[in-house]
N, C-alpha and C positions, 0 to 999 in steps of 0.2 A: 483527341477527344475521348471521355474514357467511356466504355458500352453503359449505357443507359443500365438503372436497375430495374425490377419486375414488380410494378406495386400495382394493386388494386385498380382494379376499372371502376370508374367513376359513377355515381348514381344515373342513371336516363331518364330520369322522370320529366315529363314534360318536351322529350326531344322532339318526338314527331309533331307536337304542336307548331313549333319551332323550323324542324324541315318544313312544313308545310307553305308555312308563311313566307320561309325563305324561298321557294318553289315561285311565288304567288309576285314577292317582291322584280326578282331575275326575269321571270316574265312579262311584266308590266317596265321594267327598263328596258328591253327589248323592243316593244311596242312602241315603248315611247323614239326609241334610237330610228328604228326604222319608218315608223308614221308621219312623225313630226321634221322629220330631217328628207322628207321627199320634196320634189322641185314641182309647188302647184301651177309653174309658169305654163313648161309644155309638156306636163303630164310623165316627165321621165321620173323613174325611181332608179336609187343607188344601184340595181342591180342591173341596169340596161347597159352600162358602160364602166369598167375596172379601169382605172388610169394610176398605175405606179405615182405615189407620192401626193394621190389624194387623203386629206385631211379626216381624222377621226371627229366624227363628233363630241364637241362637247360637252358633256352630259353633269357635269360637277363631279365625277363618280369613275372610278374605271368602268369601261364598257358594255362587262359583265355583271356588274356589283359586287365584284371582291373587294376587298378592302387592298389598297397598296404597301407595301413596306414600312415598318414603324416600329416603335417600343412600346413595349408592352404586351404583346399579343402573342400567344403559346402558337406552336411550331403546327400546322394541321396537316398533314400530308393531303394532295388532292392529286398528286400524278407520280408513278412509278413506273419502269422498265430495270430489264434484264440485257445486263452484256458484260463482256470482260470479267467474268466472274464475281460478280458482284450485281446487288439489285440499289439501285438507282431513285431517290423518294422524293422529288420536288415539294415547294410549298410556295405557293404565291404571297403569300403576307411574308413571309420574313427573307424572300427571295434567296435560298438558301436550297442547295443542293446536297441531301445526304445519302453519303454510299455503306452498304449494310452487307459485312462478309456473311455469305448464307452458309457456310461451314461453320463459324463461332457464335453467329444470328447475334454480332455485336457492334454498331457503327465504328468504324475505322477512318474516315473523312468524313469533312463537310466544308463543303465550296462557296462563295460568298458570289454570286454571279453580276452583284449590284444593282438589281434590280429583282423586281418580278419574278421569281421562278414560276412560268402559268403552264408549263409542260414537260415532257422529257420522252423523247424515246432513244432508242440504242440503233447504229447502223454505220456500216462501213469503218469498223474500230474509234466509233469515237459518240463521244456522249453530248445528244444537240436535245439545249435547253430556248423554249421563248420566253421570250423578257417583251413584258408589256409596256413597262415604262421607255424601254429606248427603242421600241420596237424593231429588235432583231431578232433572229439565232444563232445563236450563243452554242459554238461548238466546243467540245473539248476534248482532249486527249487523256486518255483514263491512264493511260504510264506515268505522264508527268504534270497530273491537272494543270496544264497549260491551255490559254484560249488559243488555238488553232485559227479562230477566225470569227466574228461579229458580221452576220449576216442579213444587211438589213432588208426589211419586208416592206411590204408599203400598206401598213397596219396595225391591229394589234393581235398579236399570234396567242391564241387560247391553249389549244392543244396540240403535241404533235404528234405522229406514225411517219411510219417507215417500211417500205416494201418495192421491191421490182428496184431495188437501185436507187433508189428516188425517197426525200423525205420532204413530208408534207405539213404546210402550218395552214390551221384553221382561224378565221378573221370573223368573227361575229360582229363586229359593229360595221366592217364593210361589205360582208354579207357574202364572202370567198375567201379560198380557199390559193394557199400560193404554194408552187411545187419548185422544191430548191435540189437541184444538180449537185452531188456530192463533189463531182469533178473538178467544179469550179468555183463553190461556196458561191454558187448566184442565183437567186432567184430567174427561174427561166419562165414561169407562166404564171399569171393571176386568171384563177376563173371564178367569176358571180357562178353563184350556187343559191339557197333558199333563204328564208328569213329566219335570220339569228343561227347559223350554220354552229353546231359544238362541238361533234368528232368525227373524224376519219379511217379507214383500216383501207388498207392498200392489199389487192394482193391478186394474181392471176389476171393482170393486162387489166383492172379495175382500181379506179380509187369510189369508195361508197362516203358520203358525207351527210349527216343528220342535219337537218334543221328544226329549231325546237318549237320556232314560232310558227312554221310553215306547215308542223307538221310531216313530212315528207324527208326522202332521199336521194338525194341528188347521185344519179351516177355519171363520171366521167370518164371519158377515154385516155388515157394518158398520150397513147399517139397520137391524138389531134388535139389535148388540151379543151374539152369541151363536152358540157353532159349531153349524154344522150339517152338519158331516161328520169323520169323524175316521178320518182314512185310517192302516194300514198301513203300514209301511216297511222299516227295521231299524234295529237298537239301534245307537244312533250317529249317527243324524239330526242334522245340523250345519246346511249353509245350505241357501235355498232361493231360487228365483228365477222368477218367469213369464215364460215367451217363446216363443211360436210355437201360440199357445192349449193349451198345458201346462203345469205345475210340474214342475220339477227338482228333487232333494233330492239332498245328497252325502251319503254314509251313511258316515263315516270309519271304522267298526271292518270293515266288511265289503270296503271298496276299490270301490263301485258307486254308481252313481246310477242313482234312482227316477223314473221318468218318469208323473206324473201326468195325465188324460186330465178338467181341468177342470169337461168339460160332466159327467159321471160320477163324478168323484170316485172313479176308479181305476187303481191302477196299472197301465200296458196294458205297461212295457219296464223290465227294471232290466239296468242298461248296466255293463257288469265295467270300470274304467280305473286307473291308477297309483295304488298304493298310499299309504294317510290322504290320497283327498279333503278339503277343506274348502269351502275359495270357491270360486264358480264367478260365469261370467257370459256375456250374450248378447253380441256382436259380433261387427260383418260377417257376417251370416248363419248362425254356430255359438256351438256352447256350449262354452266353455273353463272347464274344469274343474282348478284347481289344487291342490297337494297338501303336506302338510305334509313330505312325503318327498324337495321340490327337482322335481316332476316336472311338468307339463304333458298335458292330455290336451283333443283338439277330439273331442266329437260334430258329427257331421252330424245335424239336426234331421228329412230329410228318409228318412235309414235308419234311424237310431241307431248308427250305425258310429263306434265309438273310434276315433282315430289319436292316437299319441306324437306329440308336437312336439319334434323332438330339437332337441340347443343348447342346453336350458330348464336352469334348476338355479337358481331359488327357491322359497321356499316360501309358499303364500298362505293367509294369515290371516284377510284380505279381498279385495273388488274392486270397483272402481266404474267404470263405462263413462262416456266421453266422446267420444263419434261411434264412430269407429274403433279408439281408447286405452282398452285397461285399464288402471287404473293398482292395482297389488297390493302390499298391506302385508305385506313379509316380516317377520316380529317374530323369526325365528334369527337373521336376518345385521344387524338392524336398518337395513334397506333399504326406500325405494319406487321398485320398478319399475316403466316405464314397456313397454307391450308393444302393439307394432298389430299389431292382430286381421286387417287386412288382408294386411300381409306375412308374419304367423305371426314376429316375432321381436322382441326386447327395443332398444329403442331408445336406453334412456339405466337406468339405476339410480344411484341419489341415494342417498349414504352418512349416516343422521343419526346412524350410532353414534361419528363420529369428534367429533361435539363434547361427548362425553364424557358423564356419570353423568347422574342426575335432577338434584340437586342443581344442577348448571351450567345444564343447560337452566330450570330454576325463576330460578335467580338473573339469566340471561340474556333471559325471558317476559317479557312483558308482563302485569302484572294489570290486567285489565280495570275500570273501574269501575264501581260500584251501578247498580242502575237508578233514571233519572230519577226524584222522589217523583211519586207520582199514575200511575207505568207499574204 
């Protein structure tokens, strides 16, 4: 695949009308997935009982309201990770995996995963992707993009992380959260968590999980498979991340982040910054808060003091840290930008919308093949 070229970012006029709506739409199928799909017999909701291989609703729609796999549709990046040398750019519509040498900042692969790409992170030498349509995780080995292994969930996996050993897929329309054993490519535990649950960060004997409709944080144990705190936040809980012995949560309907106080499991700061946070992330000493409105925002961890990053104007979908390098998945301009956190500014942005529709990047990908018999 030959490195994309460097052209012009596209007009925005009109975007955040558009986020907004979209905001507006995602949470009203939520509402509908969880309200309407409760048991008015004897009062139980999906969340009282996780049973492997119960049935998605549904809804005409993916779960979330992304649109599925198709022709036509430019490439938007919505999830990115770091490993193997190389950053990692998921896309759910055209379910296509692209890998970006951060030395030449010029695509070098792209993996055809056959479905869905709805996530990606990096762990244990191998790149695990969720596919909504066949509801697995989709592992792969970055030496020889070979599937390793299809790992079925008993769901449909949004996003995933990775930490303590252990990688985690998030189930929004069954309202949990399922922890897969690298050991043995098996899902070892489903746990109900809040309503419409959408990211995860594992990390120091904690997994933290947003729910958007619920508002709230669900935290779980991972030695017992089971939360044991369910914090407070506000409707619209999106990402969430641990750094500096706290959780972060960007709360996109409200324009704030939640600063969680770990050892307590309460909110001690909620930090006002640029309107529809989404990702955020730790480097060089702050938390960079990015926004689906083009905007940028640094706390200082040591006041909670917002500052604008003026210059800024993408919008982050995602973000994975690499030393100093965020690297954030804009899914409006179909961009990954590259940002040091040390100098506060954008160093490179990588155009993948210029190589055109799903369709080109699918016919262009790489399909990986089976996994060896007996893996």
């Amino acid at each position: 695949m030959p490195p994309p070229p460097q052209g012009d970012r596209r007009d925005t006029t009109g975007r955040n009308l558009l986020i907004g709506l979209g905001v507006v739409v995602v949470l009203l199928v939520l509402v509908f997935a969880f309200v309407f799909g409760r048991d008015d017999g004897d009062g139980a909701t999906p969340f009282d009982e996780i049973v492997p291989g119960d049935t998605i609703p549904d809804l005409g729609t993916d779960p979330f309201g992304f649109p599925t796999p198709g022709s036509g549709l430019p490439f938007r990046p919505d999830s990115v990770a770091v490993g193997a040398g190389s950053v990692w750019v998921s896309d759910s519509a055209c379910g296509v995996i692209v890998r970006v040498d951060p030395v030449t900042e010029t695509v070098t692969d792209s993996i055809d995963i056959g479905g869905s790409a709805s996530g990606v992170t990096f762990a244990e030498d191998s790149v695990w992707v969720g596919n909504r349509d066949t509801e697995t995780v989709v592992r792969l080995d970055p030496e020889t993009n070979r599937v390793r292994a299809a790992i079925p969930v008993p769901g449909s996996p949004l996003g995933l992380a990775s930490g303590d050993g252990t990688v985690w897929a998030v189930d929004p329309a069954g309202g949990a959260v399922h922890r897969i054993d690298p050991d043995t490519d098996e899902v070892v535990a489903t746990v109900g968590v809040g309503e419409g649950p959408h990211y995860v960060a594992v990390n120091d004997g904690a997994a933290w999980v947003t729910n958007v409709v619920g508002g709230s944080v669900s935290r779980i144990d991972p030695a017992t498979d089971r939360v044991v705190a369910t914090v407070s936040t506000e409707i619209g809980a999106l990402h969430v991340i641990e750094a500096q012995g706290s959780v972060w949560v960007t709360n996109g309907l409200s324009s704030d982040v939640s600063r969680i106080d770990r050892r307590t499991n309460e909110v001690v700061a909620t930090i006002g910054v640029e309107s529809s946070p989404h990702a955020h992330a730790f480097a060089a000493g702050s938390v960079w808060v990015g926004t689906e409105s083009g905007r940028l925002t640094r706390i200082d961890p040591a006041t909670n003091q917002a500052t604008a990053v003026p210059g800024v104007d993408f919008d982050s979908i995602d973000m994975a840290v690499d030393g100093n390098d965020v690297w954030v998945a804009d899914g409006t301009h179909g961009t990954v930008v590259r940002f040091d956190a040390a100098e506060a500014s954008v160093t490179a942005t990588i155009d993948l919308s210029e190589f055109g529709d799903c369709e080109t990047f699918r016919n262009e990908a790489i399909t990986p093949p089976d996994p060896p018999s007996g893996v």
